[in-house]
C-alpha positions, 0 to 999 in steps of 0.5 A: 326482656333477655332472660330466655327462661322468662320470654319463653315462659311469657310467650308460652302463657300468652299463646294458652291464653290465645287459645282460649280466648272466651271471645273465640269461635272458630278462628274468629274473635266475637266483641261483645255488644258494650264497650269499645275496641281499639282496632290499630294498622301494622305496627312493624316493631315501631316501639313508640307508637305501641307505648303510645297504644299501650298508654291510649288504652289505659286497659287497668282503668277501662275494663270494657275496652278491647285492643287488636294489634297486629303485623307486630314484626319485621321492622325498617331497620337504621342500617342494613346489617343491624338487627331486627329487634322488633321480637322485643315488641312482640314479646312484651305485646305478650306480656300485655297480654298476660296481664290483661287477657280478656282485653288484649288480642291479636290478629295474624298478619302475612309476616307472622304466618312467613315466620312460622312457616319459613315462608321468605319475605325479602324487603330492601334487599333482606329476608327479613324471616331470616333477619329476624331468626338471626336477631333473636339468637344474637340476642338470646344466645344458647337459647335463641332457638328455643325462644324462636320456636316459642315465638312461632307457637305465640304467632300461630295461635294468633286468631284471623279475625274479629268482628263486632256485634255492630257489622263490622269486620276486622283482619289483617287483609281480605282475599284479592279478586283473583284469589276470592273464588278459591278462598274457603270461608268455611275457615272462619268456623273453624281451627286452621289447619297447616294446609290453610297456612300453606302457600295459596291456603285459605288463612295466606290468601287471607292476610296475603290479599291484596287490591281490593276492588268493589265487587269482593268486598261486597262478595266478603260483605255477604260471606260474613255478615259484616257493612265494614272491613278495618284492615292493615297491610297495605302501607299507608303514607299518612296513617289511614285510607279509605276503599269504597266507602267500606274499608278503612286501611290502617298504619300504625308502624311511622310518625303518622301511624293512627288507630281506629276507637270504635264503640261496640255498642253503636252501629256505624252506618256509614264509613264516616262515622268510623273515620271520624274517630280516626286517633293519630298516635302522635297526638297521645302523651 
């Protein structure tokens, strides 16, 4: 899509439509108890393994199935001058989402909240927030800028969390230990505010968090009611990790990039009964 009338246009209905998300309580997205969603890792603009999310979950032929994708932006790129084009897939993860709003929904990731912040992500010797910016005027032109405020309104309405009526909890990330003390859960009842995203706000040390160890996740256990935590950004080489036997980390953003079908209707009662249902991405035609 280069058109910048017709990305913006597309971006700006996909950001009402996040807004107004039937699902959404607060800054929470709420699953209903029949149907399945697919929860996927940090995808990082990786264009084939969305194709194949995209073709996994056949949304016009199964209506009660849900999809979540998050870390949409900031991909490797082949050549360190070459651009970041990972904007397309976030644009056209958009237009999914225009046609099939009440199945595709996203969650915010630390790069998505860097981005419309300003907040600088320096990676291989790039700021890739400002790579990104550079790629979408290069890419758009006169009106690169105009897409790239667009952008930053899509990003922002993004929700922070999901959760299934089954006990489990789905965000990009969980507050570390050294941050959890601070973290206000109140956030979750409600909108974020601009202090939230700030640096060491509630919302950043939420997708931010990082070295989970057992005592906080069982602290979020309590905060929010949940037996299971499937969250992304931390990489993982071979697609998948498991913490303590109540987190599952995810990736979906290389050749080994998996995601996680759950089924809303069945409550897991342990981390096997999750795991097991772990789909490789190159294994979907």
């Amino acid at each position: 899509m280069n058109d910048p009338s017709e990305a913006i246009d597309v971006l700006s209905e996909a950001t009402a439509l996040n807004r107004d998300e039937e699902l959404l309580r607060g800054s929470v997205l709420h699953f209903p108890d029949y149907g399945q969603v697919v929860m996927t890792g940090d995808l990082h603009g990786h264009r084939r393994n969305f194709g194949k999310i995209q073709t996994l979950c056949d949304l016009a032929r199964s209506p009660a199935r849900h999809v979540v994708i998050h870390e949409l932006i900031h991909e490797e790129p082949e050549a360190y001058d070459a651009p970041d084009t990972s904007f397309e897939v976030l644009i056209e993860a958009a237009a999914w989402k225009c046609r099939f709003p009440d199945q595709v929904h996203f969650l915010m990731g630390n790069h998505e909240l860097a981005q419309f912040t300003g907040h600088e992500i320096a990676k291989n010797g790039r700021v890739v927030t400002y790579e990104y910016e550079r790629s979408v005027r290069q890419a758009f032109g006169p009106r690169g800028d105009d897409v790239n405020d667009a952008m930053k309104s899509f990003m922002q309405s993004f929700p922070l969390a999901a959760r299934t009526q089954t006990g489990v909890f789905l965000s990009h990330s969980l507050p570390g230990p050294r941050e959890i003390d601070v973290f206000d859960p109140g956030l979750f009842d409600r909108a974020p505010t601009a202090a939230d995203f700030s640096e060491f706000g509630s919302a950043y040390l939420l997708v931010w968090g990082r070295y989970q160890r057992p005592e906080n996740i069982e602290r979020m256990s309590r905060i929010v009611g949940a037996d299971f935590f499937i969250c992304g950004h931390q990489p993982q080489e071979f697609g998948f990790a498991v913490l303590y036997d109540r987190m599952i980390i995810l990736a979906s953003d290389h050749n080994h990039g998996v995601c996680l079908p759950i089924d809303l209707s069945v409550k897991p009662q342990n981390v096997s009964d999750l795991t097991r249902r772990i789909k490789p991405l190159a294994a979907v035609e």
